[in-house]
N, CA, C and O atoms as CSV, one atom per row, in Angstrom:
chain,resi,resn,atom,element,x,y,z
A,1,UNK,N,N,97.003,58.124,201.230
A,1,UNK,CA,C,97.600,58.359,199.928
A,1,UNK,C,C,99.091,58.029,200.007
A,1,UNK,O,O,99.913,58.250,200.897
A,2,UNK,N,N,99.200,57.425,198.795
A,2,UNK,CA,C,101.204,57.091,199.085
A,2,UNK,C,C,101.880,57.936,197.906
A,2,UNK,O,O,101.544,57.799,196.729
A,3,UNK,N,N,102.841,58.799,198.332
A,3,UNK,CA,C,103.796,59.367,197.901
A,3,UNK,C,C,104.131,59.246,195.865
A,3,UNK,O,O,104.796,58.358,195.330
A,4,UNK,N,N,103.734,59.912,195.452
A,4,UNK,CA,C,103.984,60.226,194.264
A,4,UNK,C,C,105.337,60.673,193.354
A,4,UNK,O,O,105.533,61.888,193.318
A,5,UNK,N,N,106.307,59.805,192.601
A,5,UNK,CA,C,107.052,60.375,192.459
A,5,UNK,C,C,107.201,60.440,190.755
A,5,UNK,O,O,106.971,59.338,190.255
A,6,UNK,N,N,107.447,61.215,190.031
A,6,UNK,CA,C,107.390,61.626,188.500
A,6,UNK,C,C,109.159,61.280,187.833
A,6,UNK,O,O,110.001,62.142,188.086
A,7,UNK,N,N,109.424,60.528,187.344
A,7,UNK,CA,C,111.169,60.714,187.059
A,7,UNK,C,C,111.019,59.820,185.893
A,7,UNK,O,O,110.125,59.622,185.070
A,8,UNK,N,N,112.394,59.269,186.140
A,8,UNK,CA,C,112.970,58.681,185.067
A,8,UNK,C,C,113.907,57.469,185.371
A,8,UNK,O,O,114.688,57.686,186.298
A,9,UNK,N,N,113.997,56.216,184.775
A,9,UNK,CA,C,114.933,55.268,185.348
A,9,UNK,C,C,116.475,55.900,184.657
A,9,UNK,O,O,117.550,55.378,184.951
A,10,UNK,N,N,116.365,57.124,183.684
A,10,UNK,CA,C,117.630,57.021,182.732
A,10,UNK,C,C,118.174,57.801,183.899
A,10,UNK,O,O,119.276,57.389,184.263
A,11,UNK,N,N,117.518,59.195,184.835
A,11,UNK,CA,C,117.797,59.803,185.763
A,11,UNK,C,C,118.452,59.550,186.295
A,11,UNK,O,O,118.144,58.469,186.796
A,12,UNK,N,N,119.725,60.001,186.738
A,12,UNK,CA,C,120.503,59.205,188.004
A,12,UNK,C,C,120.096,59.873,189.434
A,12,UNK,O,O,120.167,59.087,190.379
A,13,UNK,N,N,119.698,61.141,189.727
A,13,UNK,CA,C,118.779,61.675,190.761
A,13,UNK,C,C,117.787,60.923,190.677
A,13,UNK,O,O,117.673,60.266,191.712
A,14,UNK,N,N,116.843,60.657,189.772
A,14,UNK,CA,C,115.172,59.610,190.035
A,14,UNK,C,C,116.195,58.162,191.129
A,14,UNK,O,O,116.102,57.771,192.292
A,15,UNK,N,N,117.166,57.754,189.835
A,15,UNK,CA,C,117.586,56.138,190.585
A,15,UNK,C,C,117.742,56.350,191.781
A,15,UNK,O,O,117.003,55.644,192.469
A,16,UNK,N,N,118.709,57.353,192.617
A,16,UNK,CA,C,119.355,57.607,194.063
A,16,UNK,C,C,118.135,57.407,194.754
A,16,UNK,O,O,117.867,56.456,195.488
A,17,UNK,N,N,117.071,58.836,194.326
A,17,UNK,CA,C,116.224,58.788,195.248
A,17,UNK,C,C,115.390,57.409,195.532
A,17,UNK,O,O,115.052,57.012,196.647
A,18,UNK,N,N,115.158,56.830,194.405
A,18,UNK,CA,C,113.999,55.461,194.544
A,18,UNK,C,C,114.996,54.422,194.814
A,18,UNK,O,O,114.513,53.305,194.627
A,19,UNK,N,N,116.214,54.404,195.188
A,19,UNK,CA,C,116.968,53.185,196.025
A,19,UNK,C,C,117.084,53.928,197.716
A,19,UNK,O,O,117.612,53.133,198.493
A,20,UNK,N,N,116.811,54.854,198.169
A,20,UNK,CA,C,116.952,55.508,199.450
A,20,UNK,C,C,115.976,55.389,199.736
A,20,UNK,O,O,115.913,54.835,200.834
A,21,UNK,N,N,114.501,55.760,199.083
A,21,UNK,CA,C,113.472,55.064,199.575
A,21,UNK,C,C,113.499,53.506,199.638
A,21,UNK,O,O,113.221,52.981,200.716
A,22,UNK,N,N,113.682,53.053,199.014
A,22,UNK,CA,C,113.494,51.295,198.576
A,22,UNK,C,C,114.201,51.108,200.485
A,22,UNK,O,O,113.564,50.607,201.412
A,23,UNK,N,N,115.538,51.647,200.563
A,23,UNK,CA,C,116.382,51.123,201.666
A,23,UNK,C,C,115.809,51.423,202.645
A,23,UNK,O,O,116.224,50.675,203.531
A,24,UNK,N,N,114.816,52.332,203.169
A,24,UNK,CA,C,114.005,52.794,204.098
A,24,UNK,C,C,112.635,52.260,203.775
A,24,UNK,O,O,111.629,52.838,204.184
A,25,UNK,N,N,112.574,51.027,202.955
A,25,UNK,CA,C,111.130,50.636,203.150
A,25,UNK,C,C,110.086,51.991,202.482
A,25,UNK,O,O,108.975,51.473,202.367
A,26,UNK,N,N,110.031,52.923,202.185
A,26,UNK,CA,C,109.207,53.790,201.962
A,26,UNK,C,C,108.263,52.936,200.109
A,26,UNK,O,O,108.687,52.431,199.070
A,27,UNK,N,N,107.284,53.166,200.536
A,27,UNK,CA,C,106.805,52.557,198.979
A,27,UNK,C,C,106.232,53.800,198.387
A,27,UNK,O,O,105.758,54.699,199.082
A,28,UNK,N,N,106.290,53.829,196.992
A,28,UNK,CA,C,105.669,55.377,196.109
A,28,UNK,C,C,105.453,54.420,194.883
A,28,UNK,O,O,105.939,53.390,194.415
A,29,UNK,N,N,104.351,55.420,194.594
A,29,UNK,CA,C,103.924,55.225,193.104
A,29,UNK,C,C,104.413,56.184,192.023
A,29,UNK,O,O,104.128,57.346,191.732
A,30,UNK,N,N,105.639,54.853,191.312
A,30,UNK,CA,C,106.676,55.859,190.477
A,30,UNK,C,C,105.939,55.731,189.082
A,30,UNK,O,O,105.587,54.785,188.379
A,31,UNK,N,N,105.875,56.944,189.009
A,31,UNK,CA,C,105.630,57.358,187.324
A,31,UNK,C,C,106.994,57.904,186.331
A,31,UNK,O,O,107.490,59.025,186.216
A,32,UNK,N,N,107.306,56.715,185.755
A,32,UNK,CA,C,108.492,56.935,184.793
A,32,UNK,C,C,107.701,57.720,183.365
A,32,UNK,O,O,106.793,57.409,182.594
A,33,UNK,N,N,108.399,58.603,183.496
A,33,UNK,CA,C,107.995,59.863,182.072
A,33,UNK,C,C,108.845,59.276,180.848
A,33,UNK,O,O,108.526,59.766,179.765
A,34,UNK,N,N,109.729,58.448,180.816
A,34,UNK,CA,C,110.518,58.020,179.347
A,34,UNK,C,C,109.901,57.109,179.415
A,34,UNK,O,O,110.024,56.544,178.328
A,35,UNK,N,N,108.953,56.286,180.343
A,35,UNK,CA,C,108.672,54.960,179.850
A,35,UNK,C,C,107.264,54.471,179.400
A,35,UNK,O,O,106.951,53.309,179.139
A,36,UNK,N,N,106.215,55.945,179.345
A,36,UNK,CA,C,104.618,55.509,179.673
A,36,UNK,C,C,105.111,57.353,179.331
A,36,UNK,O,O,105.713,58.213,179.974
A,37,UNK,N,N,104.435,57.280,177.929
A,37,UNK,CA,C,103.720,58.780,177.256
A,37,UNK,C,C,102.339,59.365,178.398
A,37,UNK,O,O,102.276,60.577,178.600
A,38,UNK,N,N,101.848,58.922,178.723
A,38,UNK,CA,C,100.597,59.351,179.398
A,38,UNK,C,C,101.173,59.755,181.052
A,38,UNK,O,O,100.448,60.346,181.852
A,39,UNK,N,N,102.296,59.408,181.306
A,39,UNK,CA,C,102.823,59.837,182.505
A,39,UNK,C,C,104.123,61.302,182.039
A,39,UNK,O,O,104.813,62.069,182.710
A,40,UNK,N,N,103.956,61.125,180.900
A,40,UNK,CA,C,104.893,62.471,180.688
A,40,UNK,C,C,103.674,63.672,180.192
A,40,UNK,O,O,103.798,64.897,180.183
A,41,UNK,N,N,102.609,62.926,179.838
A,41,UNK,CA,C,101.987,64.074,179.394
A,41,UNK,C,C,101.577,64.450,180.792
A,41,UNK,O,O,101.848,65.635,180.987
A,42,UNK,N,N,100.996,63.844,181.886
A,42,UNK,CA,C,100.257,64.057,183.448
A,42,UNK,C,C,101.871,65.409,184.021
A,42,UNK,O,O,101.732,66.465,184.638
A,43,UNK,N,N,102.768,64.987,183.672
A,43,UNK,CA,C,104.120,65.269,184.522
A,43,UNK,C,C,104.269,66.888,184.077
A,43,UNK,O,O,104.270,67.806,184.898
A,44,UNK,N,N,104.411,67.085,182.408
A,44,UNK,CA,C,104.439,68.364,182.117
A,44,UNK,C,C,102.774,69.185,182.353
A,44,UNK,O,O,102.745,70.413,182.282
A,45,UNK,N,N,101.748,68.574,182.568
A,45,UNK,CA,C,100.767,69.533,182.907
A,45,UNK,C,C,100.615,70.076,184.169
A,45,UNK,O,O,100.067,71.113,184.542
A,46,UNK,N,N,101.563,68.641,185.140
A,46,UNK,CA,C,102.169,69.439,186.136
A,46,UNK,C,C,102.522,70.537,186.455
A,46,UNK,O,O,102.114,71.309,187.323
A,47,UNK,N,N,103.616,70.623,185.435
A,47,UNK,CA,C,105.100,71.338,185.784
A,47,UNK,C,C,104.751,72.798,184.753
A,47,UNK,O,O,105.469,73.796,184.813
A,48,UNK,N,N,103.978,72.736,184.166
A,48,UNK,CA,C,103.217,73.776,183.632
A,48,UNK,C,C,102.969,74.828,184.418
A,48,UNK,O,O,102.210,74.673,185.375
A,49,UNK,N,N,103.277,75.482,184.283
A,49,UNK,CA,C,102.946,77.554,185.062
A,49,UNK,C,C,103.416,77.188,186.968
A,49,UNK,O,O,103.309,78.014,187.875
A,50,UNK,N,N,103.892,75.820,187.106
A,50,UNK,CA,C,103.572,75.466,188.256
A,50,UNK,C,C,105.274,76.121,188.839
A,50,UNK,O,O,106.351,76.142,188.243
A,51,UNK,N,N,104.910,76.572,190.164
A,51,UNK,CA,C,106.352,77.683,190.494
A,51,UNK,C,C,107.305,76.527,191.522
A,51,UNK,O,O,108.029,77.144,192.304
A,52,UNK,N,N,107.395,75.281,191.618
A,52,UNK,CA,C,107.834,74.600,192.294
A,52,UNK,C,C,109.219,74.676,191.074
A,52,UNK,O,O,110.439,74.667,191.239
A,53,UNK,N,N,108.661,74.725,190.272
A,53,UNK,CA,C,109.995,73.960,188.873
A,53,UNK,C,C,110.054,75.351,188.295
A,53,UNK,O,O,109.814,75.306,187.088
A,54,UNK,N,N,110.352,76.890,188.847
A,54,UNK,CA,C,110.730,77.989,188.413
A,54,UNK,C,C,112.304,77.592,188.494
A,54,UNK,O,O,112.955,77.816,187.473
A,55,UNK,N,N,113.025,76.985,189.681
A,55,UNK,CA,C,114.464,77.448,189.274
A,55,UNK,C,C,115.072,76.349,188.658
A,55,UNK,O,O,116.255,76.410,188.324
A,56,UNK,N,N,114.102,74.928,188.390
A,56,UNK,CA,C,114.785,74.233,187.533
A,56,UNK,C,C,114.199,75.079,185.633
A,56,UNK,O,O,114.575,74.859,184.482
A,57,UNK,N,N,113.536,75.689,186.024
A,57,UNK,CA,C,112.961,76.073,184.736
A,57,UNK,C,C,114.435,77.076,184.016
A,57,UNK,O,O,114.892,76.930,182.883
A,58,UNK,N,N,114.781,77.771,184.764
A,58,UNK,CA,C,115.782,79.124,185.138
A,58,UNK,C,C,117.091,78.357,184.757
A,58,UNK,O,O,117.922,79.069,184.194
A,59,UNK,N,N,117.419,77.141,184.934
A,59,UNK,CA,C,118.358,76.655,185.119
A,59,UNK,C,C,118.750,75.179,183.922
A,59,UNK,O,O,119.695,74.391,183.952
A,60,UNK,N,N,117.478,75.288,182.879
A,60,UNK,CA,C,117.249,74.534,182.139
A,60,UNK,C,C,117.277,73.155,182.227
A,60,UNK,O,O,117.402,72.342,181.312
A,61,UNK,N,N,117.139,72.952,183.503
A,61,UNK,CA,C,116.340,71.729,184.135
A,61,UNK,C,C,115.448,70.935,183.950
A,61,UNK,O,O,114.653,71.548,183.238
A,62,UNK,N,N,114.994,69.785,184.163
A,62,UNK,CA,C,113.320,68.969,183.978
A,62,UNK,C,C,112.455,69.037,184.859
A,62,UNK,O,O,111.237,69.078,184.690
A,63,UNK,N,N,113.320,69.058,186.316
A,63,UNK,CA,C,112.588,68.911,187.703
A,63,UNK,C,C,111.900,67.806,187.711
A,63,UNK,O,O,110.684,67.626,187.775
A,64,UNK,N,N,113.070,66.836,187.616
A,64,UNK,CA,C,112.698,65.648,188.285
A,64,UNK,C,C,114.000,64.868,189.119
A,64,UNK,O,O,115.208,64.959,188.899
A,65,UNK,N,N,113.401,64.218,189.965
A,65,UNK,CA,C,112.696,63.930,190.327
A,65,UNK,C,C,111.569,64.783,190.991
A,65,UNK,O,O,111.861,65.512,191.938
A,66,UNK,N,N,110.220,64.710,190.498
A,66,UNK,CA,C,109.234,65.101,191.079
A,66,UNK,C,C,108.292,64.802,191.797
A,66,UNK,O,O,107.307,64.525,191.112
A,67,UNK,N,N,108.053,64.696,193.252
A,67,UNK,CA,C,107.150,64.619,194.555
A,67,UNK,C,C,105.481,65.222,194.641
A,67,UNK,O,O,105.094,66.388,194.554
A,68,UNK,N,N,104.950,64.378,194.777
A,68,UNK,CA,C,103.442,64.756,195.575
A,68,UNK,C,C,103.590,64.245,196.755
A,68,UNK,O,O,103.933,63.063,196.783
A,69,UNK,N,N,103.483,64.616,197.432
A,69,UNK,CA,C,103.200,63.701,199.262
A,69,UNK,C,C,101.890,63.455,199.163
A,69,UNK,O,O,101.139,63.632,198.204
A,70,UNK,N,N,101.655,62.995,200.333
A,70,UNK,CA,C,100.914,62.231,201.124
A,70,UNK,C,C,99.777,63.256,201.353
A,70,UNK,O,O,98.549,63.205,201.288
A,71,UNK,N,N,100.541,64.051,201.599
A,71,UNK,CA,C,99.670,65.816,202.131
A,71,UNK,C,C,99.568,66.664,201.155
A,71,UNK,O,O,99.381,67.879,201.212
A,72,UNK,N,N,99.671,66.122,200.438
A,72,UNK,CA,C,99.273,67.241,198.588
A,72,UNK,C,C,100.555,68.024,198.425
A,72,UNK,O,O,100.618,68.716,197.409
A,73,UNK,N,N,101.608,68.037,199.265
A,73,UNK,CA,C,102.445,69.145,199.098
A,73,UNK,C,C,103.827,68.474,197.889
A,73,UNK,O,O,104.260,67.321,197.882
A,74,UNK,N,N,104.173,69.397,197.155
A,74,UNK,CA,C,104.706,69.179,195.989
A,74,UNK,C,C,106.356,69.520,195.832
A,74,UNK,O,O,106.553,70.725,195.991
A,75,UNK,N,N,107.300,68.931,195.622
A,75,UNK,CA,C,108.364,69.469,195.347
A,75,UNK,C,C,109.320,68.605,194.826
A,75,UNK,O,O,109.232,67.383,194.944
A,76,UNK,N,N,110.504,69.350,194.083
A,76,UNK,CA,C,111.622,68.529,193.845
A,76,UNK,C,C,112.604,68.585,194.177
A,76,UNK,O,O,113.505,68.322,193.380
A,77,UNK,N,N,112.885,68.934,195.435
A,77,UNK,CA,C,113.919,68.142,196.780
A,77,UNK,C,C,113.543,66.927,197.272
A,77,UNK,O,O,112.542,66.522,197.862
A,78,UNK,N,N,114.516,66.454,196.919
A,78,UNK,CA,C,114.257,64.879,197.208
A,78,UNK,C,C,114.312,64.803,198.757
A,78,UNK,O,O,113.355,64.339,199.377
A,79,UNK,N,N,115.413,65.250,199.381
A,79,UNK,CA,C,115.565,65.362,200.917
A,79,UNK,C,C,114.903,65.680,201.576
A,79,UNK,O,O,114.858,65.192,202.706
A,80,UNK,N,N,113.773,67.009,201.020
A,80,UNK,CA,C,112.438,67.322,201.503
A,80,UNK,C,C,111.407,66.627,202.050
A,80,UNK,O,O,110.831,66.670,203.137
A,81,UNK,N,N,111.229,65.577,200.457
A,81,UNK,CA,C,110.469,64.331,200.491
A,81,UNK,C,C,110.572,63.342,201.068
A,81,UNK,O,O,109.777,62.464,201.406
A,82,UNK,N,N,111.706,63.514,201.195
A,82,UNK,CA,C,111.977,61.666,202.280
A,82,UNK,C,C,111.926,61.817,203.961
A,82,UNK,O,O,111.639,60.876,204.701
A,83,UNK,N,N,112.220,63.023,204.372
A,83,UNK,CA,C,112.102,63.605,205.556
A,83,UNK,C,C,110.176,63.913,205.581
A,83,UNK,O,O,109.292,63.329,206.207
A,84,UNK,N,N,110.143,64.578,205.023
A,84,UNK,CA,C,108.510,65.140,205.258
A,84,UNK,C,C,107.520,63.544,205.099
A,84,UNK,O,O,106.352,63.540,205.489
A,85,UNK,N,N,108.297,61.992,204.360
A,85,UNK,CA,C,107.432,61.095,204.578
A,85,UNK,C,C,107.982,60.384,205.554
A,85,UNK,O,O,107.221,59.503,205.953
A,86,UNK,N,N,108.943,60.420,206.061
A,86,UNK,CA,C,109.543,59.610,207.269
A,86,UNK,C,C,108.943,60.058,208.511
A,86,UNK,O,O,108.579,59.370,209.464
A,87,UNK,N,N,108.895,61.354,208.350
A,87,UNK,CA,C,108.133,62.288,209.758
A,87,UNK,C,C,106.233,61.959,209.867
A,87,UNK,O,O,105.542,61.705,210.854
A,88,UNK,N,N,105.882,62.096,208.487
A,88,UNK,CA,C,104.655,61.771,208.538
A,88,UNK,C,C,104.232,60.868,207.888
A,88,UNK,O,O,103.255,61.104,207.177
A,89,UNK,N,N,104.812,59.521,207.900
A,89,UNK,CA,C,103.902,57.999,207.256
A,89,UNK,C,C,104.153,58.651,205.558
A,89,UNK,O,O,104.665,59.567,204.916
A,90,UNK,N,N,103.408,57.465,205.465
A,90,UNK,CA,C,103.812,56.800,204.286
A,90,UNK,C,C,102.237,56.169,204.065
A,90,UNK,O,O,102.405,54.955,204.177
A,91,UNK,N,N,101.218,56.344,203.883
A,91,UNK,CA,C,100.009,55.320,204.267
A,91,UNK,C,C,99.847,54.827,203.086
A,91,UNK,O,O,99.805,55.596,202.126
A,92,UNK,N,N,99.719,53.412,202.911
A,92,UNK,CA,C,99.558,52.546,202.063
A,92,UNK,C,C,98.560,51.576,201.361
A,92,UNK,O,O,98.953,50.827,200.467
């Protein structure tokens, strides 16, 4: 499975993160939420009751950029994500 990421090109956190991957070779399947309705509707059913996006919720946040790994595990630390796929592949 390859790395899932939920954002936005208007994002300037989505852009950073998907040029730090790009520079490390890492490939993900980006789902832009301003650009494809059916990826914003997938993104908020996500982020729905879901406690990963409590303190962007708290903080009136979007929580994105948003991560699925490889390993089902979910978050929006980007630093998380790029470490937890550098350590464990990227499979493509």
């Amino acid at each position: 499975m390859i790395t899932i990421v939920y954002g936005s090109r208007i994002c300037p956190d989505t852009r950073n993160t998907l040029e730090l991957f790009e520079k490390n070779d890492i490939q993900v399947d980006f789902r832009d939420i301003t650009a494809d309705l059916a990826h914003l509707k997938a993104f908020l059913a996500l982020r729905e009751g879901n406690p990963v996006f409590d303190k962007a919720r708290e903080t009136n946040k979007i929580g994105i950029p948003f991560f699925i790994l490889p390993d089902g595990t979910q978050t929006i630390d980007g630093t998380q994500a790029f470490f937890a796929v550098m350590k464990g592949g990227n499979e493509r």
